[in-house]
C-alpha positions as CSV (number, residue, x, y, z in Angstrom):
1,X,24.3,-25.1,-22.2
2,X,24.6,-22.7,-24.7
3,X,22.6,-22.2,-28.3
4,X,24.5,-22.0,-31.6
5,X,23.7,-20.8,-34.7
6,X,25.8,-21.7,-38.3
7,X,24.9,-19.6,-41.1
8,X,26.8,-21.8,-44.4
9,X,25.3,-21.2,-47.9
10,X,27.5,-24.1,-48.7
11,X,26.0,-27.0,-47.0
12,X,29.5,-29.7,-46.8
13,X,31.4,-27.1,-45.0
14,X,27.5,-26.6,-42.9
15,X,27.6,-30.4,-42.2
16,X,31.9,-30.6,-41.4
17,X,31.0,-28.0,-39.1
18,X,28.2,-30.5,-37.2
19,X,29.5,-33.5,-37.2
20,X,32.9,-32.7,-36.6
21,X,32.8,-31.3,-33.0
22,X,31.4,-32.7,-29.7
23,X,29.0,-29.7,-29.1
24,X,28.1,-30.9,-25.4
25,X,31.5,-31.8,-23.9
26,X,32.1,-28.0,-25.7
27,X,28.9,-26.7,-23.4
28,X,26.5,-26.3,-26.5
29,X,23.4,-27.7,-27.4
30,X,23.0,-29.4,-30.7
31,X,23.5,-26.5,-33.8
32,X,20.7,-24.7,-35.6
33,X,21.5,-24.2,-39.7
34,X,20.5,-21.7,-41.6
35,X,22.0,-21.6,-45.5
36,X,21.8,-17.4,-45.8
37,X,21.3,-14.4,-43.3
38,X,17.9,-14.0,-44.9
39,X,17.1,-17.1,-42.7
40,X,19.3,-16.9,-39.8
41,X,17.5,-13.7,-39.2
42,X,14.4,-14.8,-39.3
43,X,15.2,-18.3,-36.8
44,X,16.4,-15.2,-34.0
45,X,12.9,-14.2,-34.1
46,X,12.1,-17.3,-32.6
47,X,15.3,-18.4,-31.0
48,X,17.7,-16.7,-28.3
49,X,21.4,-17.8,-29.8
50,X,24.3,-17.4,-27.6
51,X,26.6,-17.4,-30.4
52,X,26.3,-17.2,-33.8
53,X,28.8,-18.6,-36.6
54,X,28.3,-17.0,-40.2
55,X,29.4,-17.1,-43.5
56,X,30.8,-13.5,-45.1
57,X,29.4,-14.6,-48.7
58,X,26.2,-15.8,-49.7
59,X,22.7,-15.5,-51.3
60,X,19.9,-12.7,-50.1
61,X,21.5,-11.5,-47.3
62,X,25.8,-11.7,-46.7
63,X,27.3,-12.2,-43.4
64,X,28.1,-8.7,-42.5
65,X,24.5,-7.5,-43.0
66,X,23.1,-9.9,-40.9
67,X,25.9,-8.8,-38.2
68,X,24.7,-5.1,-39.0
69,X,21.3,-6.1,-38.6
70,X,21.7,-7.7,-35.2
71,X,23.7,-4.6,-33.6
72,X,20.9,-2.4,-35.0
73,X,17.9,-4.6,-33.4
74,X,20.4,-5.2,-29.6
75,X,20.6,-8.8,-30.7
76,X,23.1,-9.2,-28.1
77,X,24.7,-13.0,-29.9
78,X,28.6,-12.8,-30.0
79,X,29.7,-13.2,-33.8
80,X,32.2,-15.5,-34.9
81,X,33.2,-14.8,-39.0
82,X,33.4,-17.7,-41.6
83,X,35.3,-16.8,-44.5
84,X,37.7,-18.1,-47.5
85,X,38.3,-14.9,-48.0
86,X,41.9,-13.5,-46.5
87,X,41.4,-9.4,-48.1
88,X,42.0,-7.1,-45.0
89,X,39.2,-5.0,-46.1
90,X,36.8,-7.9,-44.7
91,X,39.0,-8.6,-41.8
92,X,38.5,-5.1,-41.3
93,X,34.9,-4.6,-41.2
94,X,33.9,-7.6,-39.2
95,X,36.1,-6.3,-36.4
96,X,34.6,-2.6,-36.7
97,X,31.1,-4.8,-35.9
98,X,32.5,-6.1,-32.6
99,X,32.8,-9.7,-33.8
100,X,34.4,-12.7,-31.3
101,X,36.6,-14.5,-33.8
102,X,37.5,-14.7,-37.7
103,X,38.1,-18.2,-38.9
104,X,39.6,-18.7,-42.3
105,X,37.8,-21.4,-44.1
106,X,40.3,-23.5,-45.6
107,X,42.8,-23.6,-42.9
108,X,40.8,-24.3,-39.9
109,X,40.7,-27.4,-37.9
110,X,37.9,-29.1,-35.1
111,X,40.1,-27.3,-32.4
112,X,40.4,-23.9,-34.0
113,X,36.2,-24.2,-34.0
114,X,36.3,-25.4,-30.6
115,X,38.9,-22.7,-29.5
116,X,36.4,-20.1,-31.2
117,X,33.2,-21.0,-29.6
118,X,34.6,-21.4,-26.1
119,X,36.3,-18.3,-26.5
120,X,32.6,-16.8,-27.3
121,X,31.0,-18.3,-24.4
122,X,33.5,-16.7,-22.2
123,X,32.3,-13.2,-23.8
124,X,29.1,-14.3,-23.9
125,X,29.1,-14.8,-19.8
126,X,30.9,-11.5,-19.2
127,X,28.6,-9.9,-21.7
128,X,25.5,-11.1,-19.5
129,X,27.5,-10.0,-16.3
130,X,27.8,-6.8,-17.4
131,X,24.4,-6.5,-18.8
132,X,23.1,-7.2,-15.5
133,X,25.4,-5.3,-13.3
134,X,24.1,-2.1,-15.6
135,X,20.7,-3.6,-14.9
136,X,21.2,-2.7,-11.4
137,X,23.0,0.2,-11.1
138,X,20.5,1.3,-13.5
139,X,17.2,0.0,-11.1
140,X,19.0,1.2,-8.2
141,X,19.7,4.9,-9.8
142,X,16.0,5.1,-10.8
143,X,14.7,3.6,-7.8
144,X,17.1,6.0,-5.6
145,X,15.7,9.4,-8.0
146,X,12.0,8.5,-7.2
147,X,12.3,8.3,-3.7
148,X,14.2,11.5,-3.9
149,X,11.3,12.9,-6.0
150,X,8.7,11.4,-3.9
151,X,10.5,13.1,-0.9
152,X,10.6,16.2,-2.3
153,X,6.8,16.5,-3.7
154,X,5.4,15.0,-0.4
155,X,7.5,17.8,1.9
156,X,5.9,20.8,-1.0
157,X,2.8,19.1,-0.8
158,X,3.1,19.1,3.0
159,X,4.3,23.3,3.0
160,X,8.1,22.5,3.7
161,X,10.4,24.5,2.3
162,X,12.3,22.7,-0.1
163,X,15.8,24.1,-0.9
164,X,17.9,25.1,-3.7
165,X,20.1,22.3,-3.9
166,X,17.8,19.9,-3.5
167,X,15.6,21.1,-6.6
168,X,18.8,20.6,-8.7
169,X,19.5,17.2,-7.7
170,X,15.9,16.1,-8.6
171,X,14.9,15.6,-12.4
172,X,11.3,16.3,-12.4
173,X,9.4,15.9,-15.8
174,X,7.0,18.9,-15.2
175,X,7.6,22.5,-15.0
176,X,8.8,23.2,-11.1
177,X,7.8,27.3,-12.8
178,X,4.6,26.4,-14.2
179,X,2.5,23.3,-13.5
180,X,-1.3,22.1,-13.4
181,X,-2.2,21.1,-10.0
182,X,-4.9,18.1,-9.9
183,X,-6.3,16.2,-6.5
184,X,-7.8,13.1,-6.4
185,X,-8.9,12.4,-3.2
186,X,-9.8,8.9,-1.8
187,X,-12.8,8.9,-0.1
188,X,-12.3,5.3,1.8
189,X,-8.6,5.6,1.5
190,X,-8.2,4.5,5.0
191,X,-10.8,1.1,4.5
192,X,-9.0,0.0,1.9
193,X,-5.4,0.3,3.3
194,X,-6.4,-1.3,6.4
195,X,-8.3,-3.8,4.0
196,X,-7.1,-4.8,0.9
197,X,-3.6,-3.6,1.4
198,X,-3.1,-4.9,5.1
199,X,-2.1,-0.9,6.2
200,X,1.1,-1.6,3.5
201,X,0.9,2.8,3.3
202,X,3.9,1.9,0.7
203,X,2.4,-0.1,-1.3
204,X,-1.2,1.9,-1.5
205,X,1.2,4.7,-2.9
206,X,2.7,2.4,-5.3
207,X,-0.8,0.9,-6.9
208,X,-2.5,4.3,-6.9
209,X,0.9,6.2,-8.5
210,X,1.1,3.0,-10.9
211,X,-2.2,3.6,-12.5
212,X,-1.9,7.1,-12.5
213,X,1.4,6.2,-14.4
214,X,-0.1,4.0,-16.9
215,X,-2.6,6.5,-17.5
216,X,-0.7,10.0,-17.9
217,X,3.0,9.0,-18.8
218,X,1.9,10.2,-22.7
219,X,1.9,13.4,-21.2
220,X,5.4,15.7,-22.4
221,X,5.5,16.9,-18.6
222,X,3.5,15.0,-15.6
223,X,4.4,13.9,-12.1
224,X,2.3,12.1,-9.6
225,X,3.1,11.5,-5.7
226,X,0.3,9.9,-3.7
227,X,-0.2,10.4,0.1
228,X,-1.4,7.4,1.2
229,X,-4.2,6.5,2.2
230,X,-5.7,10.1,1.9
231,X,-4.8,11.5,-2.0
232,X,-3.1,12.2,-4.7
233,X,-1.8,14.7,-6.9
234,X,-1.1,14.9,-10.3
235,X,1.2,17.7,-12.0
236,X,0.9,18.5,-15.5
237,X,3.0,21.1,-17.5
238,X,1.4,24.1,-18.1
239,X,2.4,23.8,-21.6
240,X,1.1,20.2,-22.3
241,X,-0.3,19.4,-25.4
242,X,-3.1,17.1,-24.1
243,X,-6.4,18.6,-24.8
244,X,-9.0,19.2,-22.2
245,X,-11.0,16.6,-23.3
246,X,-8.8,14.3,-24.0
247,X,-7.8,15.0,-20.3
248,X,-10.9,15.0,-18.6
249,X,-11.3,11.0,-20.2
250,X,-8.3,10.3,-18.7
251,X,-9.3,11.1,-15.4
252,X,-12.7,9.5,-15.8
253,X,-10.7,6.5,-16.6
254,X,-8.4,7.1,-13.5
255,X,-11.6,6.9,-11.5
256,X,-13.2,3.8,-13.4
257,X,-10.0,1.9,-12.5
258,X,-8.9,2.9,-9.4
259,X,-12.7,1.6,-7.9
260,X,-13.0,-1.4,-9.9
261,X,-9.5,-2.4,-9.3
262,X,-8.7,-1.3,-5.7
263,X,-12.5,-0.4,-4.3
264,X,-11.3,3.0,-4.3
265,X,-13.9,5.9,-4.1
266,X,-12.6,9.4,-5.6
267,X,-13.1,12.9,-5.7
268,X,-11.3,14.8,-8.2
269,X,-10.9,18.7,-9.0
270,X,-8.1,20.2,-11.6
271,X,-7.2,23.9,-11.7
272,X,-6.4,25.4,-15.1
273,X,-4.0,28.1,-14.2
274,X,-0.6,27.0,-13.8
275,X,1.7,27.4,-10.1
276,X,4.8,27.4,-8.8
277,X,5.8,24.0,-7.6
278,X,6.6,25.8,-4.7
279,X,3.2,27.2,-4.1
280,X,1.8,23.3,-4.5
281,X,0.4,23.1,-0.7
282,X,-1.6,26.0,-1.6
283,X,-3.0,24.9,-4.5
284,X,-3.7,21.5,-3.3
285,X,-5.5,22.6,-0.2
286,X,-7.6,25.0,-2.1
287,X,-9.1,22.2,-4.6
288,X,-9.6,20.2,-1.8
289,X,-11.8,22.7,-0.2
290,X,-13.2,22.9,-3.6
291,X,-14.0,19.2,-3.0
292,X,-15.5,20.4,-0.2
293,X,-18.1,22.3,-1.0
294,X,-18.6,20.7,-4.5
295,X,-22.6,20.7,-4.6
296,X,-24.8,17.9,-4.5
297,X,-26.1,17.5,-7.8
298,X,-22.4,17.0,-9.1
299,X,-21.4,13.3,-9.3
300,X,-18.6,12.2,-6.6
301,X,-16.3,10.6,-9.5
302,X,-16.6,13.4,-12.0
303,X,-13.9,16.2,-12.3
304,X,-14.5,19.4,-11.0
305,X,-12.4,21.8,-13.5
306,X,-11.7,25.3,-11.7
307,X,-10.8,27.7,-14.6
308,X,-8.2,30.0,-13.1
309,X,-6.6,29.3,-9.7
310,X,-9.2,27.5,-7.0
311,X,-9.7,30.1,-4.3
312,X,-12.0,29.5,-1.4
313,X,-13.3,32.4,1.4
314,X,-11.9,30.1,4.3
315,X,-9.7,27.0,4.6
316,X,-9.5,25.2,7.6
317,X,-10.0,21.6,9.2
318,X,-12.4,21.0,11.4
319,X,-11.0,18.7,13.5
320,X,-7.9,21.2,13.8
321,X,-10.5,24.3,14.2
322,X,-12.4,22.7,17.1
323,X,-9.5,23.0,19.3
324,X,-7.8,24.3,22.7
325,X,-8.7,27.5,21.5
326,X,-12.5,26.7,22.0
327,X,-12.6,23.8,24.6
328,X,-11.1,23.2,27.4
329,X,-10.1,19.9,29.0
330,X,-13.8,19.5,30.8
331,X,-16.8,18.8,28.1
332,X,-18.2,22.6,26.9
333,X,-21.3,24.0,28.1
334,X,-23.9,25.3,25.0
335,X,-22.3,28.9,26.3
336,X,-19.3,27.3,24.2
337,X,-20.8,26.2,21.4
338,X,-22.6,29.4,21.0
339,X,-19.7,31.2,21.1
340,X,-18.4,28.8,18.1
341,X,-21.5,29.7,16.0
342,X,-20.6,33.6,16.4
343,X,-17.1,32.8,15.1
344,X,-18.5,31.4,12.5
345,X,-20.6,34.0,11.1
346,X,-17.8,36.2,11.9
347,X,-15.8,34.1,9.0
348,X,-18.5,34.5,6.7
349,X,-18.1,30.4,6.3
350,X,-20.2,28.8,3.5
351,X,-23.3,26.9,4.5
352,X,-21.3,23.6,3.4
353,X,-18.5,24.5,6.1
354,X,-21.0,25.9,8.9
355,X,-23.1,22.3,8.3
356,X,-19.6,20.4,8.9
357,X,-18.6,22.2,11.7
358,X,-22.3,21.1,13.1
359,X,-22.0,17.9,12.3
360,X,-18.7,17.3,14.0
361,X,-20.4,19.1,17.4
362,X,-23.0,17.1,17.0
363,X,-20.6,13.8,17.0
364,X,-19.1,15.2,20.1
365,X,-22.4,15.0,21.7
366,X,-22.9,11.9,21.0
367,X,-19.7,10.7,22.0
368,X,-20.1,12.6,25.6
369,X,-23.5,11.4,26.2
370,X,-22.3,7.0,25.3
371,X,-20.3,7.3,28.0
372,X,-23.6,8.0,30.5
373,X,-26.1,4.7,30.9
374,X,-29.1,5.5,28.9
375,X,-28.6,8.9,27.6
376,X,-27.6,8.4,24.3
377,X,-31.2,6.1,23.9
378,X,-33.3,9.0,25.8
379,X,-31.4,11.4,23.2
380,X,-32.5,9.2,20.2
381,X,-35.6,8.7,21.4
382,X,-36.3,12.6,22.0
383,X,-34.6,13.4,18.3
384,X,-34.4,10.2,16.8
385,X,-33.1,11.1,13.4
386,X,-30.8,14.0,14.0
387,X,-28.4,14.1,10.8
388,X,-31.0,14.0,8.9
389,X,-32.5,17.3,10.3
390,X,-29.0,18.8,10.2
391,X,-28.9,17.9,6.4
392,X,-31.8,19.2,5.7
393,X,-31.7,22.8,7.4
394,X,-30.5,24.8,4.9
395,X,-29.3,28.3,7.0
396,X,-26.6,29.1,9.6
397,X,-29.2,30.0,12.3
398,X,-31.2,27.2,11.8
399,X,-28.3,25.2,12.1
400,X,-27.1,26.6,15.7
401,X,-30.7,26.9,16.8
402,X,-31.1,23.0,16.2
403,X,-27.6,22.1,17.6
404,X,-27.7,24.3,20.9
405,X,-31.5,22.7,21.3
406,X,-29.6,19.4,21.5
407,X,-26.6,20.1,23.6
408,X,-29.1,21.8,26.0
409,X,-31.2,18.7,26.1
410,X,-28.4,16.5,26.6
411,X,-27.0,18.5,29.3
412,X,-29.9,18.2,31.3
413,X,-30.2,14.3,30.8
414,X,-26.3,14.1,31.7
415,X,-27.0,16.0,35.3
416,X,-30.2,14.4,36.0
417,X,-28.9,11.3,35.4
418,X,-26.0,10.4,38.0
419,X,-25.4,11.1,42.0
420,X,-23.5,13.8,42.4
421,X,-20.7,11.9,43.4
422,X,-19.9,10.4,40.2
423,X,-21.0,13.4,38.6
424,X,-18.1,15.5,40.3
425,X,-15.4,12.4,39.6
426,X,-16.7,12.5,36.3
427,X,-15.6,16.3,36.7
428,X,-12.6,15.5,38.3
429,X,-11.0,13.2,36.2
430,X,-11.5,15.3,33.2
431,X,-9.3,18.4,34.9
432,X,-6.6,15.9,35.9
433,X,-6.0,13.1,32.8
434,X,-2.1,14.9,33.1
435,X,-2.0,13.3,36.3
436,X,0.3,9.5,36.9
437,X,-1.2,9.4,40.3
438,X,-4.4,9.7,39.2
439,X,-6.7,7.0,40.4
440,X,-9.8,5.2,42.3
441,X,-8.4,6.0,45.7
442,X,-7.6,9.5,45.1
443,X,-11.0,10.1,43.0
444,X,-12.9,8.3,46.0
445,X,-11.2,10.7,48.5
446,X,-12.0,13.9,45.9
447,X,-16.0,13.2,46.3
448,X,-15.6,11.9,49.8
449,X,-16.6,8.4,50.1
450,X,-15.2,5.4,50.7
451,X,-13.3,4.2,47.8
452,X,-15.5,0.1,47.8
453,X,-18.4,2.4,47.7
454,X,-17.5,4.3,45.1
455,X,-16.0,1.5,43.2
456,X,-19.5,-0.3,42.9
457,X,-21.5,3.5,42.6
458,X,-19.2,3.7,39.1
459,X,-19.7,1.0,37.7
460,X,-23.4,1.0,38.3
461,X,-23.9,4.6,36.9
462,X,-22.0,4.4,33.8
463,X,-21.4,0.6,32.7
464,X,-17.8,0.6,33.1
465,X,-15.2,0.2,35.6
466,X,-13.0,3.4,37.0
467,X,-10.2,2.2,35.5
468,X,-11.3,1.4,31.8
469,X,-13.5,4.7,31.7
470,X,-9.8,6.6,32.9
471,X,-8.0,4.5,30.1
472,X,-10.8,5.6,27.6
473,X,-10.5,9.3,27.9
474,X,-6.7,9.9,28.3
475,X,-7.0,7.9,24.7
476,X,-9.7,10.6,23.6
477,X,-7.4,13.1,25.2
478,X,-4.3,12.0,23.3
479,X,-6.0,11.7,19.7
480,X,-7.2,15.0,20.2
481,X,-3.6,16.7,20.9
482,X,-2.3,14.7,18.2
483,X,-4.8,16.4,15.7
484,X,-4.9,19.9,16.9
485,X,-1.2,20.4,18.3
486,X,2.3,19.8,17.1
487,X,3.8,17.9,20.5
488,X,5.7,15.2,19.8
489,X,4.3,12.0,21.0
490,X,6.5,11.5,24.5
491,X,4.5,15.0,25.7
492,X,1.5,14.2,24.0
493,X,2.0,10.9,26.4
494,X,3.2,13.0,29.5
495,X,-0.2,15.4,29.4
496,X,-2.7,11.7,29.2
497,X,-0.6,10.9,32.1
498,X,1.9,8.2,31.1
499,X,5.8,8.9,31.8
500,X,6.2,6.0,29.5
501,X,5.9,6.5,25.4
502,X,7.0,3.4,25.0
503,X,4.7,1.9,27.4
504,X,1.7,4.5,26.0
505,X,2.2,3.4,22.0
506,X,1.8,-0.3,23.3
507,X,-1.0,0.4,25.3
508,X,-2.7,2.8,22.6
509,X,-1.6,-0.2,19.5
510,X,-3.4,-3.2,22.2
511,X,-6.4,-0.9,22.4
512,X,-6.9,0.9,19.1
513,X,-5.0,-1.7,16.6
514,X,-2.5,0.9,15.1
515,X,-0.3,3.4,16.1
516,X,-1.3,7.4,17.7
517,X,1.3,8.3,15.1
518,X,-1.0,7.4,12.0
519,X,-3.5,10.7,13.2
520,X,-0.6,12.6,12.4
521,X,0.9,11.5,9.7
522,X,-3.4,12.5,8.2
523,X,-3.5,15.3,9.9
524,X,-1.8,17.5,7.0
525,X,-3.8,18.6,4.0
């Protein structure tokens, strides 16, 4: 049912009008009066009319300027003109103003009014069609740009080269010659995707870039892209009018909503001189580091503002650095880690990055020695609060003094601890994870014992059976090559021993609860 308006300064002609039609059988709901446009206009501000049916002359406001002053405000009603008068110069005008239908007062009959506002529904219908087919081609067009936009800031965010063509077909609102780079960094990105946001990586992006939206879009030039669950960035023209202050509160407030709204913890650092969209990789990973080695005293949440362009003595990861390069498939001897130390101070790395580096060797102690019955208590019990001590050391040497101490001591724990026979399968099964035939018999036959015997010798020694502790490493194995190498994920499978990817993802999914793919999509930046 449709809603009608009748705007009659002359109220028999108002009440002909009423009482003289059968408005439902005609589709329409009961008519609304009002006796001037003064207050028809005023009844649209609290009713939606379908159709409205108006005098030309009459008190405080004539037909035509209330038809003016609904095309000026969208009011999207179609018009049907009242009039006694016949002078073309009326006629005229209320066609110019897009009007359904002009009815001459005197001459028109029930069915000419019925005839009119049927004729106005029909428009009224198409009207709302078309409305809503521009409503989508619209949504889709906008919805179809950002995704080209996102594309595109993600592949310079990740280093890709992005070509010539492809910059012309994306609209961005900052200046691709000249923009501010800013990171914001979630620190628990990765809890809160796998909690809140059930590991939705699409719709993280979408709630972080949405607030970042709601904060920034007074800015004349900004763009945002968020890689989820690990950061965003946000891109403001170098010639923005914002004020620093003004944009440092904005990114306090970022940081205020984004925690109490998502749980998100953030790290934020801006540099003041403006880049090359192209050179955006560069940027990003050099605030990042800046993040890095941001001191302690400095709040997590507050914004670190490089003046100038953010330029750190050494970027790297660590978990990329500590690589093939330095260990080989067996577990490194403290000869290794020595070695690391030296390269190190060969880098002239900042105390920040040398304690990192420490920290992650330390992990890979730990990691070796839980896989021995009883050595990771012994080591606890020798050092019992180790990353403390690391914290609190505040030079290079004391730092590899204090680690090698450790990987020495756990060496000797590790080789005093087990018969030599599952010492060299240990051994062995670390040179030969690439290998399908790789098993209890063939490992029995290796150390020369009878494979029941060495079955129950296993188990006893490290907790676990042959099989799950073979299962365990080639999954150590595999995360490792998917952090520090580009193979794609069926050789990343082949060299852990599985001819299968398909079988290896299910296996890896069952075990781990997501895919080996997510390391890599993090591994970047």
């Amino acid at each position: 049912m449709y809603d009608i308006l009748i705007v009659e300064d002359e109220m028999l002609v108002t009440v002909g009008i009423v009482n003289s039609i059968d408005w439902r059988e005609a589709g329409f709901n009961a008519p609304h009066t009002a006796a001037n446009g003064k207050q028809a206009w005023e009844l649209m501000g609290k009713i939606k009319f379908d159709v409205v049916m108006t005098d030309i002359k009459m008190p405080e406001m004539d037909g035509l300027d209330l038809v003016r002053t609904m095309r000026d405000h969208d009011y999207s009603a179609e018009v049907i003109i009242l009039s006694s008068y016949t002078d073309f110069e009326y006629v005229s005008e209320a066609l110019e103003l897009q009007t359904c239908s002009y009815l001459h007062k005197p001459a028109m009959m029930p069915a000419d009014i019925v005839q009119a506002v049927k004729k106005a529904a029909v428009r009224r219908e198409e009207s709302k069609r078309q409305a809503q087919t521009a409503h989508r081609i619209e949504r889709l067009y906008l919805n179809s740009a950002r995704k080209l936009k996102e594309r595109m800031l993600l592949d310079l965010l990740a280093g890709n080269e992005v070509g010539d063509a492809q910059w012309k077909e994306v609209p961005l609102q900052c200046d691709p010659a000249a923009s501010i780079v800013a990171v914001v960094r979630f620190r628990n990105g990765d809890q809160v995707l796998q909690g809140s946001f059930k590991a939705d990586e699409t719709l993280f992006a979408y709630a972080a870039t949405n607030v970042i939206d709601e904060l920034f879009r007074a800015e004349s030039g900004y763009e945002s892209v968020c890689k989820a669950p690990d950061l965003a960035v946000v891109l403001l023209s170098g010639a923005s009018e914002s004020s620093a202050g003004k944009r440092d509160e904005r990114f306090t407030t970022l940081s205020r909503v984004l925690r109490t709204y998502f749980q998100l913890d953030v790290e934020m650092a801006l540099q003041t001189e403006p880049i090359a969209l192209r050179k955006l990789s560069q940027a990003a990973g050099a605030l990042l580091k800046v993040l890095d080695e941001r001191e302690q005293r400095i709040p997590a949440d507050r914004l670190i503002v490089v003046e100038g362009a953010a330029e750190p003595r050494w970027t790297y990861r660590s978990e990329e650095w500590l690589d093939s390069s330095w260990f080989s498939d067996s577990f490194p001897g403290a000869d290794k880690v020595e070695q690391i130390y030296r390269e190190l101070e060969r880098k002239n790395t900042t105390h920040r990055q040398t304690l990192e580096l420490s920290g992650m060797l330390l992990g890979m102690l730990l990691q070796r020695a839980a896989s021995y019955p009883g050595i990771l208590r012994e080591l606890y019990r020798v050092e019992p609060e180790m990353y403390s001590r690391l914290q609190a050391l505040g030079t290079a040497p004391e730092l590899k003094r204090y680690v090698l101490r450790l990987w020495e001591t756990a060496e000797a724990l590790i080789h005093g601890s087990h018969p030599q026979e599952v010492e060299k399968a240990l051994q062995y099964v670390e040179r030969n994870l690439h290998d399908q035939k790789l098993g209890l018999e063939s490992t029995a036959a290796f150390v020369n014992v009878s494979r029941a015997h060495f079955s129950r010798l296993f188990k006893e020694h490290t907790g676990e059976t042959f099989h799950q502790y073979v299962t365990k490493s080639r999954i150590r194995r595999a995360e490792h090559l998917a952090r520090t190498t580009d193979l794609k994920m069926y050789e990343i499978a082949e060299k852990v021993g599985y001819p299968s990817s398909k079988y290896f993802s299910k296996l890896y999914k069952k075990l781990i609860g997501r895919q080996l793919s997510h390391i890599r999509s993090s591994k970047k930046l």
